[in-house]
N, C-alpha and C positions, 0 to 999 in steps of 0.2 A: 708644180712638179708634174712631171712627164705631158707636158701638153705637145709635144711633138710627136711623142708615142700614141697620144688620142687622136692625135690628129691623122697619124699615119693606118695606126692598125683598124680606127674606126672606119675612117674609109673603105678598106680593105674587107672591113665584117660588113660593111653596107653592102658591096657587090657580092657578097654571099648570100646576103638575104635575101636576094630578088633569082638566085640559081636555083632552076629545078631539076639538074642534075649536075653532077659533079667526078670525073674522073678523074684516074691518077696522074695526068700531064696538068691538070687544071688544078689538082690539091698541091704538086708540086711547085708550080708556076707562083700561089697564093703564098706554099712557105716562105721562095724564094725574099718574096716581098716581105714578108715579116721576117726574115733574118737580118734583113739589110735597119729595118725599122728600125727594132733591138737592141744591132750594134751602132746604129746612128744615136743611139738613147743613152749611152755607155754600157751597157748591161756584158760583161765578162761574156768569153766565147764558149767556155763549159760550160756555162747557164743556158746559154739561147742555145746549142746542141743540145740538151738534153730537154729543153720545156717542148724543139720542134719535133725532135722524134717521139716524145709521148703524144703530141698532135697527131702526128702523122701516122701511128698505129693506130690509132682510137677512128680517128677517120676514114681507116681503109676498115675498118670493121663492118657486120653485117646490119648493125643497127644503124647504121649513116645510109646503107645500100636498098635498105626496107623501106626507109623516109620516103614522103610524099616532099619533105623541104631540107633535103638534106645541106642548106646549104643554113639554115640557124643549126640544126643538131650542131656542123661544125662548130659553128660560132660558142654555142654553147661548151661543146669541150676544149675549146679557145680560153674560155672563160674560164672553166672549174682549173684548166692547166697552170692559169696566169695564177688565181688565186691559190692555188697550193704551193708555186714558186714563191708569192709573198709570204708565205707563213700560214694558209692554210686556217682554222677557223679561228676569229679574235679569240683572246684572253683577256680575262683582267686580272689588273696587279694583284696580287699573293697581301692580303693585308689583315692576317688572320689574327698576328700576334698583336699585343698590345703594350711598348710600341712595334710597329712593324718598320725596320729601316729600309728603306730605298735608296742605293748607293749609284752616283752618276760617276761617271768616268769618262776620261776621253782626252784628246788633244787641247793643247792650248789655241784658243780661237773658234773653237766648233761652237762654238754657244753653250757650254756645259751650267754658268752660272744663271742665264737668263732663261736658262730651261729648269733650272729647280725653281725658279720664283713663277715661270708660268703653270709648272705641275703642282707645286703647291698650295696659287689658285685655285685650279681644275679640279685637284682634290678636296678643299676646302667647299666650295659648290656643291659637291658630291655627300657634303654634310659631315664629312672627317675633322677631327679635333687633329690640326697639321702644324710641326713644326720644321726649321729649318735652321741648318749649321755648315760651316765649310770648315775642312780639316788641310786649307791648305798652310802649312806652319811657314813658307818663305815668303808668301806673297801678302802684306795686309792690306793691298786696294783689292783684290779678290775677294776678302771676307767683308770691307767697308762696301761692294758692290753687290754681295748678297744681302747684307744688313736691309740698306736701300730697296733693295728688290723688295724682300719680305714686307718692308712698312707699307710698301704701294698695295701688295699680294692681301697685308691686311693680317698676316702669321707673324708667330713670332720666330725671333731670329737667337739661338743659343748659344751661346758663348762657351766653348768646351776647351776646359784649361789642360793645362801644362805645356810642354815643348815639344811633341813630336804629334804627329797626325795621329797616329792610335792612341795615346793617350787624352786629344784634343776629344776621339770619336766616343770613345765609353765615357767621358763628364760629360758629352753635352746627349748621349747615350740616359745618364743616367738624370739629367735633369728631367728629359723628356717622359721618364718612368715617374717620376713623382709630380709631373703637371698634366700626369695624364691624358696626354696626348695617342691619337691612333696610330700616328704618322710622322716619323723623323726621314726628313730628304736630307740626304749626306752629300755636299758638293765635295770632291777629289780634287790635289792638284792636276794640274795639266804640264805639258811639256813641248815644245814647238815639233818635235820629230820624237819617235818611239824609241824608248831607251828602256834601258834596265831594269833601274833605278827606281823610276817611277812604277811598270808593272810589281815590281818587289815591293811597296808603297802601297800601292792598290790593294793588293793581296794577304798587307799583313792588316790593312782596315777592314779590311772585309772580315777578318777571322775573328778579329777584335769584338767587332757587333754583330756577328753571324747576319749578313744584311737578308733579308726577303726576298729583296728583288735589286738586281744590278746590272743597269741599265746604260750601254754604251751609248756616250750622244755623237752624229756624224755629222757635221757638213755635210749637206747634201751638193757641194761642188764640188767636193773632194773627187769623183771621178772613180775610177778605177782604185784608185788606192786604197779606198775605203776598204775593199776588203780585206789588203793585210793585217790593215789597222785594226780591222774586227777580227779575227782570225789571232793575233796577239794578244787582243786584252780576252780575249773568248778562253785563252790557251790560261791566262793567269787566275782570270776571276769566274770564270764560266759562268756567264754572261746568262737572262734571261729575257733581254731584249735591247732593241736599239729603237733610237729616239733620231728623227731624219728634224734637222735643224736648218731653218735659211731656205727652204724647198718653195719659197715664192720667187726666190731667186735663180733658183734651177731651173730648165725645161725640160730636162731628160730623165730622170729621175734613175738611170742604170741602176747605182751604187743601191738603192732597197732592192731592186729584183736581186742583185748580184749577193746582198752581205745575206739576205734571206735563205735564196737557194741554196749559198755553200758552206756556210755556219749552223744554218737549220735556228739561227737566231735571230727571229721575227720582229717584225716591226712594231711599237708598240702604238706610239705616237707621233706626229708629225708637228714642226714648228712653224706658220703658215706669214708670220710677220714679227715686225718688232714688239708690236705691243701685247703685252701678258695676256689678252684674251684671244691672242691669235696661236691656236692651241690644241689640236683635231687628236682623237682617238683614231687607229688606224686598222679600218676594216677590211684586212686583205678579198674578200669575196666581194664587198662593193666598191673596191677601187678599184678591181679585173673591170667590174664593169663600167664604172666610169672612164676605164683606159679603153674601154670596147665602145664606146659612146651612146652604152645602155641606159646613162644617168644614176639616181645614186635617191629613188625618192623615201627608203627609209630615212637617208641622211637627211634629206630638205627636210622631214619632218621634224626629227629630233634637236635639225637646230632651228625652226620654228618654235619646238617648244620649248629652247634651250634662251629663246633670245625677244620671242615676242612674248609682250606684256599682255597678258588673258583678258586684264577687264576693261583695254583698249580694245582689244580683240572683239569681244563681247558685245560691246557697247556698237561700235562700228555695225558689227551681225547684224543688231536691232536698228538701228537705225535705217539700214540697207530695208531690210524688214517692211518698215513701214513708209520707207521713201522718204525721208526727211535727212538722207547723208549732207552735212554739210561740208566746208570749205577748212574746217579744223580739223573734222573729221580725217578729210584729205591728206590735208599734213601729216598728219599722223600715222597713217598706214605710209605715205611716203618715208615718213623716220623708220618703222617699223621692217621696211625692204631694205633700209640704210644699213641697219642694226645688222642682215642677216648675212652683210657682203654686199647689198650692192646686187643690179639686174643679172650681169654677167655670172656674178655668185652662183644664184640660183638657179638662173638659165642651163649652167656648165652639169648641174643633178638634176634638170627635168627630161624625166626618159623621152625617147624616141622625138628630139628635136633636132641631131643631127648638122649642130650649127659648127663649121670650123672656126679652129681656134683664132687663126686669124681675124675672120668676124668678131667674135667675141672680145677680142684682145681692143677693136675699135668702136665696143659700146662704151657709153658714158653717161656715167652718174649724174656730170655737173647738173645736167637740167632740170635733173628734181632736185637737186640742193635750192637750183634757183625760186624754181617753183614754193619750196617751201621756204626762201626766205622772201616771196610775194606776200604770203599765206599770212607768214607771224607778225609782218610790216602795216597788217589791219587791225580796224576794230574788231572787237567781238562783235558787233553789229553787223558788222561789214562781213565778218565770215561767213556769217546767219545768214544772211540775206544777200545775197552778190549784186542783186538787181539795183541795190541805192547807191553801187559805185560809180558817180559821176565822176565828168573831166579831167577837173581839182583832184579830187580823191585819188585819181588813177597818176596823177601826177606828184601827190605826197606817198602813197605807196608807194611808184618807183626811185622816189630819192631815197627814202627807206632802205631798200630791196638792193639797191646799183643795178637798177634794172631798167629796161625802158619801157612805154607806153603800152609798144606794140606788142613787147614779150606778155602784157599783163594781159592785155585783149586776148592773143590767142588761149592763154590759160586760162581763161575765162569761157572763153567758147569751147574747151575741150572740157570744159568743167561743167560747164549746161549740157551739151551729148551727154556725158558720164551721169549725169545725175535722169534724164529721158532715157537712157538706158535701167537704170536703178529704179523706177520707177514701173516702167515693165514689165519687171523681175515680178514685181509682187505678185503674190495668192500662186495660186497652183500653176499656173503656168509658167511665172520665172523658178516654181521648184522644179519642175523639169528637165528646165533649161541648165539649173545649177547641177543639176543629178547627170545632165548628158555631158557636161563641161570637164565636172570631176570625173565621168568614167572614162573618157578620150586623156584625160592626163593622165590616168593608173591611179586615181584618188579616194577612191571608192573603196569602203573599208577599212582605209589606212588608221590604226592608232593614233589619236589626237586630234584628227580631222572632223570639223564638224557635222553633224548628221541633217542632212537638208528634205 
């Protein structure tokens, strides 16, 4: 989602950066450019008027004119702009009561079912006692396709009797109160286009279990429409966020600037793939800046520690430490970049690397997949020690591997540099070096980051 927007407006905040002055034909000149961006993103035409003219007054102000760079100040009120059109500072769910219900709602298609099986994860992770139930009374592959979700999710899935949705919602309401659960997720029918019916539906389930939180989920390809669509159920259930589903699929990401700004009904979470751990918290002030292509390094870290395993982590440190990293070791931090997304992944949150999207769109994972099915295709001896990989060896390795000779050799020779480097590292002069490394990346400080 929105990499056409990073792509465009980053650019855009890069030749600000390098401006040591800035006047009004030139601040003009720069909207023009980000209007066009905006609406090439789908973002509604009342949104992008009103985020450019708050730009455009803050920037002709005297704090821009006093600057020695006034061309970050801009950027910076580029940024605080973008993030108060998203909704402004995160929140988290309302999950005070016990149970507290979280009601989803939305169209039929948006991903509504496979978003309670992946929040219900996210919340289960988060150390919550989480249940789940669908109240849609017409459809039973809908409730047989949450069942499924739930067993994978690892929650359980409650069964809430009688024949009408509100009745289905207070049994499985009221299971949830005597299995003492923190967290009932309530899936809603859905409907192929907005009707009546269903808001009336919505609205008498809602009142049925006074829900917490109710959470509209969108297609994020829905475009433009998204807003009505939000603006309707906003009108029935008044709504306390919305849930952008499928947004690996989108480039433009309009519909959250658009359903944000004109609802005042923020984003809460994003859906980033199909599978239940592809699943993001959505932090309006670091996604302005990952759409600014400032990077996102509280996020790399949180999903370092949300995804790398510590006493791999650890051990790897020590090892590094005293020079003896081997060839398993290797592996394993290659699993470990796999685990976090992938190079691109991370690359897209590390600040001031300025890569376009296009670039990044034509990096590729395969090669370390390769590399570590080189890796696992050995002995333990052979990991240890790389040196006693003769001919033979390198030739049962690659039938192993489906790899060849020569891919083994080069990995081998980038594996000897890598460890002549590692080796350097040690005692006080590779701490240094790790200290100047971490301070050129913004790493310095950061919660969770080790202290070198």
């Amino acid at each position: 989602m929105f990499d056409n927007l990073t792509s465009k407006l980053g650019s855009i905040a890069n030749k600000l950066r390098g401006t040591t002055r800035v006047n009004e034909a030139d601040l003009d000149a720069t909207l023009r450019e980000m209007r066009l961006a905006l609406l090439e993103a789908d973002v509604a035409l009342p949104v992008v008027r009103d985020l450019l003219a708050t730009v455009r007054e803050q920037a002709l102000g005297a704090d821009v004119a006093k600057s020695l760079q006034p061309g970050h100040v801009i950027i910076k009120i580029l940024h605080d702009a973008l993030a108060a059109t998203l909704g402004g500072q995160r929140r988290n769910l309302d999950t005070s009561k016990i149970p507290s219900v979280i009601l989803l709602c939305g169209l039929q298609g948006a991903g509504k079912t496979t978003t309670a099986g992946k929040l219900a994860r996210l919340l289960m992770q988060q150390g919550k006692k989480v249940a789940v139930t669908s109240v849609d009374a017409t459809r039973p592959a809908a409730r047989e396709q949450l069942q499924r979700l739930a067993e994978r999710a690892d929650v359980p899935y409650l069964t809430g009797e009688g024949s009408t949705p509100e009745a289905m919602a207070i049994s499985a309401l009221k299971q949830a109160r005597l299995g003492g659960h923190h967290v009932l997720i309530l899936d809603t029918a859905g409907r192929q286009v907005l009707d009546n019916s269903l808001m009336a539906e919505i609205e008498s389930v809602n009142k049925a279990v006074s829900a917490s939180e109710r959470l509209l989920v969108l297609d994020a390809m829905t475009g433009q429409t998204a807003l009505e669509i939000a603006e309707n159920f906003h009108k029935s259930v008044n709504l306390t966020g919305c849930i952008m589903s499928k947004t690996d699929a989108d480039m433009r990401g309009g519909a959250a600037l658009s359903v944000a700004a004109s609802t005042g009904v923020p984003v809460r979470y994003i859906g980033t793939g199909e599978k239940l751990d592809a699943f993001e918290l959505f932090d309006p002030e670091r996604m302005a800046g990952r759409i600014l292509g400032q990077g996102d390094i509280v996020g790399l870290v949180e999903k370092m520690e949300a995804t790398i395993d510590k006493e791999v982590a650890l051990k790897a440190a020590s090892k590094i430490k005293k020079g003896n990293f081997d060839l398993m070791d290797f592996a394993e931090q290659m699993g470990q970049m796999q685990n976090m997304g992938g190079i691109s992944s991370i690359m897209k949150m590390m600040p001031g690397m300025n890569i376009p999207q296009e670039a990044l769109k034509q990096v590729d994972d395969k090669p370390i997949k390769r590399m570590q099915a080189m890796v696992y295709s050995m002995t333990p001896k052979e990991r240890q020690y790389p040196k006693i990989i003769s001919g033979s060896r390198k030739k049962r390795i690659a039938s192993g591997s489906g790899t060849s000779i020569q891919e083994i050799n080069k990995m081998l020779k980038q594996f000897a540099q890598m460890q002549k480097m590692m080796k350097k590292m040690k005692g006080s002069g590779g701490k240094r070096m790790m200290q100047a490394m971490a301070g050129k990346m913004g790493l310095g400080g950061m919660p969770g980051m080790p202290k070198f």
